[in-house]
C-alpha positions, 0 to 999 in steps of 0.5 A: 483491520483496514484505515481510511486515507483520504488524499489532499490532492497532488499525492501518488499511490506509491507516497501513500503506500510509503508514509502509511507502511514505511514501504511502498514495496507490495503495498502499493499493490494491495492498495490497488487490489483493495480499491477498484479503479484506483489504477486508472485515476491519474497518477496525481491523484485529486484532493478527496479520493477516499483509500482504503488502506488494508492491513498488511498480510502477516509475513511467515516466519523464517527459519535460517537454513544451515548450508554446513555443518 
């Protein structure tokens, strides 16, 4: 399920990523991917930008690998 951000103006990706996510590491990227020519608005972006903020792909689960034994 994704959300709807909508930006007041001043705001970048990366801050938008940050404060949805709590990274911008990745997420920044698949915002870009889920919203066409958002890469080339400005950086600062202007107030009423809708953005769509897709969920975060589930992380695989990581099994500890044992160097010795």
């Amino acid at each position: 399920m994704s959300d709807t951000y909508t930006t007041i103006g001043g705001e970048v990706i990366d801050q938008i990523a940050l404060r949805h996510y709590g990274s911008p590491t990745g997420s920044t990227e698949l915002i870009l991917g889920a919203n066409p020519g958002l890469a080339e608005r400005p950086v600062m972006l202007p107030p009423g930008v809708q953005i769509n903020l897709p969920a975060l792909p589930a992380s695989p689960s990581v099994r500890p690998v044992k160097l010795y034994d």
